[in-house]
Kinemage of the C-alpha trace (Angstrom):
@kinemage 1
@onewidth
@group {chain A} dominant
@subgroup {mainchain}
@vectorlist {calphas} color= white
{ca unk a 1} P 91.031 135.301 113.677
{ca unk a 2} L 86.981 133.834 112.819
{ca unk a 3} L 84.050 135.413 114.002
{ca unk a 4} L 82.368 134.017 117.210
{ca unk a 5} L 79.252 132.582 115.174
{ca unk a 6} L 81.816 131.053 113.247
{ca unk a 7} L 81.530 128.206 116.268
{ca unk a 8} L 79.785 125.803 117.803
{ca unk a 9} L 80.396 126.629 121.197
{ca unk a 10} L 78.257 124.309 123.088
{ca unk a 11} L 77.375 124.492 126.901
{ca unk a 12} L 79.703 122.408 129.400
{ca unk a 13} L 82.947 123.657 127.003
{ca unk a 14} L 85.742 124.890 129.106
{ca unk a 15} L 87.062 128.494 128.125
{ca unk a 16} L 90.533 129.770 128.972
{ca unk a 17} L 90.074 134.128 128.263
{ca unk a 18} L 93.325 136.033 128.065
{ca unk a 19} L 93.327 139.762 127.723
{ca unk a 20} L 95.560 141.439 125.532
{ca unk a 21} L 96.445 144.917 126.042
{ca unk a 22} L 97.946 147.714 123.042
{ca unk a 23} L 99.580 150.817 123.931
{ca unk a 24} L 96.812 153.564 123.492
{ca unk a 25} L 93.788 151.259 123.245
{ca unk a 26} L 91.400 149.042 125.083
{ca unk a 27} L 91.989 145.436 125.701
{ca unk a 28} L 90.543 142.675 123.866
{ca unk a 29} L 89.633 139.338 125.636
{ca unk a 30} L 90.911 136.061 123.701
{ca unk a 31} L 89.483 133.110 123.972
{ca unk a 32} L 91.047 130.221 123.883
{ca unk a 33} L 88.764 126.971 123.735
{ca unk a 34} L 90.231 123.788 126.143
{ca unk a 35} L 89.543 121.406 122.275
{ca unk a 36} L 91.799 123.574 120.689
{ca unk a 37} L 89.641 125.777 118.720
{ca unk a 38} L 90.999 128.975 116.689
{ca unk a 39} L 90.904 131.457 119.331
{ca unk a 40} L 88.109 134.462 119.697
{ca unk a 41} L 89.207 138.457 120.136
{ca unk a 42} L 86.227 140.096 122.061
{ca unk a 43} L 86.590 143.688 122.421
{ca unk a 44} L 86.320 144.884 125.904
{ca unk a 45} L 85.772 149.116 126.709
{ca unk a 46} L 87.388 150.725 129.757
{ca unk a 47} L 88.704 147.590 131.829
{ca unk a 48} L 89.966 149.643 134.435
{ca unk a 49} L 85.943 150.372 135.405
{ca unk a 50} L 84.468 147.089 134.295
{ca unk a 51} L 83.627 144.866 136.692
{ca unk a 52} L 83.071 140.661 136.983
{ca unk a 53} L 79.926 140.643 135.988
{ca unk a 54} L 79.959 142.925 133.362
{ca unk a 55} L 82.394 140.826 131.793
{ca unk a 56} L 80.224 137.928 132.771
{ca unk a 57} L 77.053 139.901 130.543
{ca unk a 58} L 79.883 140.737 127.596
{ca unk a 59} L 81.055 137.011 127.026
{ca unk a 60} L 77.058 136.217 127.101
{ca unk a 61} L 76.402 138.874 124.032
{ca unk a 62} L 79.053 137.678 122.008
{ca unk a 63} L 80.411 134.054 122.382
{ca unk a 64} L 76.867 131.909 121.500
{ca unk a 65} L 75.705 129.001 123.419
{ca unk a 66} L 77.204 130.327 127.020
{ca unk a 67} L 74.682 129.873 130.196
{ca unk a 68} L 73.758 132.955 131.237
{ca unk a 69} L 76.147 134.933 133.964
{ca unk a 70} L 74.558 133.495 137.353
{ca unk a 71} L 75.749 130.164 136.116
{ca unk a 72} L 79.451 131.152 134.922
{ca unk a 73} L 82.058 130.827 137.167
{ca unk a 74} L 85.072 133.074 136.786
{ca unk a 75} L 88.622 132.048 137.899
{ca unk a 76} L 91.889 134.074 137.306
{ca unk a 77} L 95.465 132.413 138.803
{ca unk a 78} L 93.224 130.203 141.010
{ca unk a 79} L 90.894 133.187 142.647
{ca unk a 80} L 87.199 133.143 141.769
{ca unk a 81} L 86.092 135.904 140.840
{ca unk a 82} L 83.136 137.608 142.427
{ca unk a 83} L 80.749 139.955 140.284
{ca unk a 84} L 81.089 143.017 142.588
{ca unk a 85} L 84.612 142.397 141.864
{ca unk a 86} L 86.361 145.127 139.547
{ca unk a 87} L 88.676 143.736 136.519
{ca unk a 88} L 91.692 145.287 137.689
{ca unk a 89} L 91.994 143.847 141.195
{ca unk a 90} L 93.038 140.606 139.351
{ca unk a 91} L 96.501 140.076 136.993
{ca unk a 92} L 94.569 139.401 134.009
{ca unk a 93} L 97.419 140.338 131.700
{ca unk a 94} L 99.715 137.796 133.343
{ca unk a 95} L 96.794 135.175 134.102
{ca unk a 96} L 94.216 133.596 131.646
{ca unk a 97} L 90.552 133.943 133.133
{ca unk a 98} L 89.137 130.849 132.934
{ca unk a 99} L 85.354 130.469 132.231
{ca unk a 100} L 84.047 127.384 134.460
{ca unk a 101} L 80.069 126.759 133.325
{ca unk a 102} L 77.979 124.401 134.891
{ca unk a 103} L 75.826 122.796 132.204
{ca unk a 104} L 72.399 122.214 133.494
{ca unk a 105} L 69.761 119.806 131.633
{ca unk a 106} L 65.928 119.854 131.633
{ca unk a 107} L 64.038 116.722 132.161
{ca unk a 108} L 60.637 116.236 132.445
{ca unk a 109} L 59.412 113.408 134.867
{ca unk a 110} L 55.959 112.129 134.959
{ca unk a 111} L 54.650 111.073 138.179
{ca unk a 112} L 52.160 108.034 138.900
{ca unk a 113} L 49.569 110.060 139.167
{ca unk a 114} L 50.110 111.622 135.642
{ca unk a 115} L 51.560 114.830 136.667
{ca unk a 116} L 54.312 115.819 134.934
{ca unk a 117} L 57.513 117.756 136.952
{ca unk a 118} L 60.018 120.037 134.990
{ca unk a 119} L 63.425 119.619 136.817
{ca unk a 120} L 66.570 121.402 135.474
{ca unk a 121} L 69.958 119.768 137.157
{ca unk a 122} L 73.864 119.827 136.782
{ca unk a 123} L 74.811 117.135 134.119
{ca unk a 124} L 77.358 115.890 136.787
{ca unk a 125} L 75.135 114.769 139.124
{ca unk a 126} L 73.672 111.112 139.286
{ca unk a 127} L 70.096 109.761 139.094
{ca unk a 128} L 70.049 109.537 142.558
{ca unk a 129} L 70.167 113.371 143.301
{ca unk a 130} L 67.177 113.667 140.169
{ca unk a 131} L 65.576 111.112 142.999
{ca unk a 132} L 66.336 113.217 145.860
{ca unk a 133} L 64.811 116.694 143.648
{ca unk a 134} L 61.443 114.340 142.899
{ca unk a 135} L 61.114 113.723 146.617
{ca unk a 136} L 61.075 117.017 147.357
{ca unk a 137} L 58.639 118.282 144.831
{ca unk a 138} L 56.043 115.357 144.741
{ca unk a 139} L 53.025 115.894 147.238
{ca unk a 140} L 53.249 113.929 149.328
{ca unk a 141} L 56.958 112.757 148.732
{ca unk a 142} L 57.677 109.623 147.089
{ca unk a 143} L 61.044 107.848 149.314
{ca unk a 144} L 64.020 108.036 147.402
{ca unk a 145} L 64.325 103.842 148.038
{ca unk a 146} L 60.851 103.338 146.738
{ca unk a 147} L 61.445 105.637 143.296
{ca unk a 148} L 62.372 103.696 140.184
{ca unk a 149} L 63.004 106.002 136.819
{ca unk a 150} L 61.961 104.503 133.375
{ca unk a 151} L 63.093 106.295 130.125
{ca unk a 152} L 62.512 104.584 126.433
{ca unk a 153} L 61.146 101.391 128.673
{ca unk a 154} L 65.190 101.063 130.416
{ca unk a 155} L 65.780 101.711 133.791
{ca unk a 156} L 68.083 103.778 134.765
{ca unk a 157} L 70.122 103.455 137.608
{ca unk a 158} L 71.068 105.538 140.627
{ca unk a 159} L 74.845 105.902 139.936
{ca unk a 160} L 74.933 107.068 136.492
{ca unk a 161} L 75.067 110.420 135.863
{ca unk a 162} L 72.640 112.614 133.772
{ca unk a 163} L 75.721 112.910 131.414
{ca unk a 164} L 75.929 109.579 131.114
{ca unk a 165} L 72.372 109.040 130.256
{ca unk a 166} L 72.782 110.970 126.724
{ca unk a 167} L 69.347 111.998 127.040
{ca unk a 168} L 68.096 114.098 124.506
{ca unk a 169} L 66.807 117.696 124.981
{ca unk a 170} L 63.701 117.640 127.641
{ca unk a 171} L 63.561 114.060 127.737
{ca unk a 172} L 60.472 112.766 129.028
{ca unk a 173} L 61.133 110.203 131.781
{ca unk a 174} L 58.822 107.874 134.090
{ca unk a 175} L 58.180 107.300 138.044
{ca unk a 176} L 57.080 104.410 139.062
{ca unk a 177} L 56.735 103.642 142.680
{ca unk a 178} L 57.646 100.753 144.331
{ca unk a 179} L 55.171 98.939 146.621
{ca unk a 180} L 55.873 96.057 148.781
{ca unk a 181} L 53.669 93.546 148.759
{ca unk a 182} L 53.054 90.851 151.539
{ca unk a 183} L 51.502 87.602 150.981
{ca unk a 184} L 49.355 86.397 153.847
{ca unk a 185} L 48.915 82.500 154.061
């Protein structure tokens, strides 16, 4: 079994955890990656008093690259698991835990006036949501219909997602707004 910084456990990877128990010891947590990575023993103390989160806060001190626990879902034989929740209410030696994250990206948008917003939103959402978050934090608010985003000179289109984009890391994208014009004759 390799060492957890023997990976490159990147954020949005799906983790199924099974605990493994000896007689006269405490359990260690597997991991077993959804690609089919080697799996990871994590070594956890006293599971009978350790709670949700505190498993949450182990997993984030020893597997790298994992969002930190507010943004970890927990889910054992199709309960999620709360992080007041203690360990052994849940049949984690006949269950996996699954690790669910939600992978979150930074963008930064400029505005037409040359300010510059720092927005941080769920990969799986489309440009239209990023268009609904711009709304609400440009003063005053610039209409969702009368938004257009800009990155690299393309424009990007309200039903892609920010997956889909492949944006780099804090991508630097552009607001234009749309005016309507009217031609008197």
């Amino acid at each position: 079994m390799n060492n957890v910084a023997d990976y490159d456990i990147k954020q949005g990877n799906l983790l199924h955890i099974n605990v493994e128990v000896e007689a006269d010891t405490c359990p260690n947590i597997s991991i077993a990656f959804a690609n089919g990575r080697e799996d990871i023993s994590m070594y956890v103390p006293c599971i009978t008093e350790c709670t949700v989160l505190s498993l949450k806060l182990r997993i984030g001190d020893n597997v790298p690259n994992v969002p930190p626990p507010c943004r970890q879902q927990l889910v054992c034989n199709g309960l999620r698991m709360e992080d007041n929740e203690w360990l052994v209410k849940f049949k984690i030696f006949e269950h996996p835990i699954v690790l669910n994250e939600e992978f979150r990206v930074h963008l930064i948008v400029r505005t037409p006036t040359n300010n510059t917003i720092n927005i941080h939103i769920s990969s799986e959402k489309n440009l239209f949501n990023l268009k609904c978050l711009i709304r609400d934090r440009t003063s005053p608010p610039i209409k969702v219909s009368k938004q257009q985003l800009y990155y690299q000179g393309r424009v990007l289109e309200d039903t892609h997602t920010i997956s889909s984009c492949n944006f780099p890391s804090d991508p630097l994208l552009q607001l234009c707004e749309l005016v309507q014009c009217v031609l008197l004759c």
